[in-house]
C-alpha positions in Angstrom: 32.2 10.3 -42.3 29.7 13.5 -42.4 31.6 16.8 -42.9 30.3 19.9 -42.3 29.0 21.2 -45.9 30.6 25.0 -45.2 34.1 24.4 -44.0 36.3 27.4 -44.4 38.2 27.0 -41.2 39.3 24.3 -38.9 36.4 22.5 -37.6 36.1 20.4 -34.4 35.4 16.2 -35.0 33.4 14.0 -32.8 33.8 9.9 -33.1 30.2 8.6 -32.4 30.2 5.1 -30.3 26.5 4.2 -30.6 25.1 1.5 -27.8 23.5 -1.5 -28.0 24.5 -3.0 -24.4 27.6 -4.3 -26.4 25.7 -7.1 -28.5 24.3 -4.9 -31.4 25.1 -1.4 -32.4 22.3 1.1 -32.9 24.1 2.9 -35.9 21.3 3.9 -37.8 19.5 6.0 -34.6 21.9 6.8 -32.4 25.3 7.0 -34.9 23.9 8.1 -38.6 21.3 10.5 -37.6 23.5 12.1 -34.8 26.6 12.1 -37.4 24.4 14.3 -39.6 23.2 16.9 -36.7 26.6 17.1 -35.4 27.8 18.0 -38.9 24.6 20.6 -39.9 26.2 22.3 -36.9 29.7 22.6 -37.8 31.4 19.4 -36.2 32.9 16.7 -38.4 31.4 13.3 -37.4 32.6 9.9 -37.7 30.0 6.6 -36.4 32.3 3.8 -35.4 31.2 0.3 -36.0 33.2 -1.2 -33.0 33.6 -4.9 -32.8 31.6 -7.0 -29.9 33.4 -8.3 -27.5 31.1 -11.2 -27.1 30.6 -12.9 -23.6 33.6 -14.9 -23.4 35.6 -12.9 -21.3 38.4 -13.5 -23.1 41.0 -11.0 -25.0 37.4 -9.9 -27.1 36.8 -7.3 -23.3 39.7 -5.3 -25.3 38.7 -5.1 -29.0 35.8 -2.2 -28.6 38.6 -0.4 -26.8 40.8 -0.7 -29.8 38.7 0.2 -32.0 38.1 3.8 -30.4 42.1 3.9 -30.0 42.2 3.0 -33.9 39.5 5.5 -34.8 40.9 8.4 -32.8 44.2 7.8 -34.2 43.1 7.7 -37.7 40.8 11.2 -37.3 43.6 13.0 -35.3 46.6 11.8 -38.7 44.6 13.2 -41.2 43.2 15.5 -39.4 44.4 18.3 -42.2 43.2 16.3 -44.9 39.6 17.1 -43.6 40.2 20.2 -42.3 39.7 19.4 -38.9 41.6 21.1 -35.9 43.5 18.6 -34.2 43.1 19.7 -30.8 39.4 19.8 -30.9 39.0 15.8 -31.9 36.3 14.0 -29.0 34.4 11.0 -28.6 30.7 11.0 -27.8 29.0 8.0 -26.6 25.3 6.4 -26.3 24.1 3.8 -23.2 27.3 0.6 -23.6 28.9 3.2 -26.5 28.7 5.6 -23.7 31.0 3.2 -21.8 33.1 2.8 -24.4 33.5 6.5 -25.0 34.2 7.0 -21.4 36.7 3.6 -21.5 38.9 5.8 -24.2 38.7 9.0 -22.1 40.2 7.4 -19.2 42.3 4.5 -20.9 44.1 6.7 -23.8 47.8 5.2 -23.5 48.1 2.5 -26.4 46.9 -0.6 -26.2 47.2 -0.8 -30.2 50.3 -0.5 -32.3 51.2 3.2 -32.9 54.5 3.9 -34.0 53.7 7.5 -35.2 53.2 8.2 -30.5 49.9 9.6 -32.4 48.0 11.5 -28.9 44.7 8.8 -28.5 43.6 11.2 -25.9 40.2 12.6 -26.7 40.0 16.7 -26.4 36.6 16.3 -24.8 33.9 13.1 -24.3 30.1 13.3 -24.5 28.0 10.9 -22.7 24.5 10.0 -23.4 22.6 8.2 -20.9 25.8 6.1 -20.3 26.6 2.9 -18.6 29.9 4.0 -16.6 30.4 1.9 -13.9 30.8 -2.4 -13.6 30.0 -2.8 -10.2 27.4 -4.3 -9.1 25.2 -1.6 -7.6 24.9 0.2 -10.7 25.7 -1.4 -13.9 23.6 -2.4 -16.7 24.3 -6.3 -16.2 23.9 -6.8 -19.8 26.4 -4.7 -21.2 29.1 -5.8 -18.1 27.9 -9.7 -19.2 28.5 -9.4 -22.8 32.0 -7.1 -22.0 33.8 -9.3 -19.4 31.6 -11.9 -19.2 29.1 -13.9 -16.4 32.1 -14.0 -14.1 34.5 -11.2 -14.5 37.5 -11.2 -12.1 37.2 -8.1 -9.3 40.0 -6.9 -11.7 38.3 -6.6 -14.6 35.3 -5.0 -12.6 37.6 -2.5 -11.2 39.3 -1.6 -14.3 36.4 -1.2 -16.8 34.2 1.2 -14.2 35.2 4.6 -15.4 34.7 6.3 -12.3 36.8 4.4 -10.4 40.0 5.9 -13.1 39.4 9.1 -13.5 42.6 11.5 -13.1 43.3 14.8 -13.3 44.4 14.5 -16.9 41.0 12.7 -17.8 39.3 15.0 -20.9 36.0 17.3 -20.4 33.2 15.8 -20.4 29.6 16.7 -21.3 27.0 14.4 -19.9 23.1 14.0 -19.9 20.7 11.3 -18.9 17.2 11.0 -17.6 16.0 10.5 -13.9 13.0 7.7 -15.1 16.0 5.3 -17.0 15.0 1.9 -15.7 17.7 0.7 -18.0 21.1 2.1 -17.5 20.7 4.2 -13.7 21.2 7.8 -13.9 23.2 7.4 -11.2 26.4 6.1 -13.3 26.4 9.9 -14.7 26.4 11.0 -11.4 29.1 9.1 -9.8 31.1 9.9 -12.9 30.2 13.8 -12.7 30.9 13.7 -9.1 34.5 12.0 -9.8 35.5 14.4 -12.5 34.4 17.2 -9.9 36.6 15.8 -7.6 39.7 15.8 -9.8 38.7 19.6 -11.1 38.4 18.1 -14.7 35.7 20.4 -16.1 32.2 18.6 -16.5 28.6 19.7 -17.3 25.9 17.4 -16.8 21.4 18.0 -17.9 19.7 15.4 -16.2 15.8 15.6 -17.4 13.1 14.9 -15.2 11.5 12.2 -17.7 12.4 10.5 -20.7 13.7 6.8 -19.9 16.6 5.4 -21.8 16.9 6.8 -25.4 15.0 10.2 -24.7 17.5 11.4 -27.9 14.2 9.9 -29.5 11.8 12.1 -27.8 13.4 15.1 -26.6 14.3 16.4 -30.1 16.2 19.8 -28.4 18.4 17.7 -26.6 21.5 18.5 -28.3 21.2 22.5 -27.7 22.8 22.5 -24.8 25.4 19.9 -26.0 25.9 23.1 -28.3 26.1 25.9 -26.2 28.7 23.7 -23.5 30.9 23.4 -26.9 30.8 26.9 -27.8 31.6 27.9 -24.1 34.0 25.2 -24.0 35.7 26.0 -26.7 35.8 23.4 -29.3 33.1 24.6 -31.4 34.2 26.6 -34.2 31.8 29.1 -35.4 
């Protein structure tokens, strides 16, 4: 947890989903330092270490999911013990944590036990070069291997390719990726901004010329933008 240092009013909260093609988690790079930016600039940030599915394709497909339910729930109930508004609670997500950031924003209604009908919706989702879709033609087999498995059911496939559920009700979304990424294709964020278009759900996306996958790495103003699309979005808090 990395709250903002001056904190006088209500402050915005981002739960980080760092990727790792859903068989490690790159906390330290793409959660911890990210946690600490997001907070120098006013946003409370929490990294979630999300459990693996494995490559099983058993009930494990669902636990990453979970976990993002669990964390959102969490940040949204004590929401005025950290001074956070509760409206202004997103998820922000990097390559396979990406996916699982978009998952949440498009599967919010339970799938975990919550009494307290807490809202798991996020107020707004922030991809990073993110692996959206499980079809064939454009997912990072990796990450759809180790989530569902080396033979998923058409279901499955279907279900856990965000662009095919996108509604109307889906959450903002902020999205930037790199034109060179021979790992996750840039077109996933396009298929997904072109969905969200679709249903009017508002959506900005910065594709960069160059940069490959992890260009948070190299491109150290990345997150300026992210900044300014906040403000003008509403959910940062000066």
């Amino acid at each position: 947890m990395f709250l903002p240092t001056e904190n006088d009013s209500l402050c915005p909260a981002v739960i980080i989903c760092p990727g790792g093609g859903y068989s490690v988690i790159v906390y330290e790079g793409e959660g911890i330092s990210t946690a600490k930016e997001m907070a120098a600039n006013g946003i409370a940030a929490f990294v979630l270490k999300y459990r693996l599915p494995g490559s099983s394709a058993d009930n494990g497909k669902n636990n990453p999911l979970k976990d993002v339910q669990k964390a959102i729930k969490i940040v949204r109930e004590n929401a005025s013990k950290w001074n956070i508004s509760p409206g202004k609670i997103g998820v922000m997500g990097f390559s396979a944590g990406g996916h699982l950031a978009s998952t949440l924003a498009t599967h919010y209604r339970p799938i975990i036990n919550n009494p307290e009908n807490t809202n798991l919706r996020p107020d707004f989702q922030i991809l990073v070069y993110p692996v959206i879709s499980m079809q064939d033609s454009l997912t990072h087999p990796g990450s759809r291997n180790q989530l569902l498995g080396d033979s998923p059911t058409p279901e499955d496939i279907n279900n856990f390719s965000s662009e095919l559920q996108v509604d109307g009700n889906t959450p903002p979304a902020y999205i930037t990726h790199a034109t060179d990424d021979v790992v996750v294709d840039v077109g996933n964020s396009i298929f997904y901004f072109e969905q969200l278009r679709h249903h009017k759900v508002p959506v900005e996306m910065h594709i960069y010329q160059k940069g490959n996958h992890g260009f948070i790495f190299k491109h150290k103003t990345w997150t300026a933008p992210l900044f300014e699309w906040m403000e003008n979005s509403g959910f940062l808090t000066n």
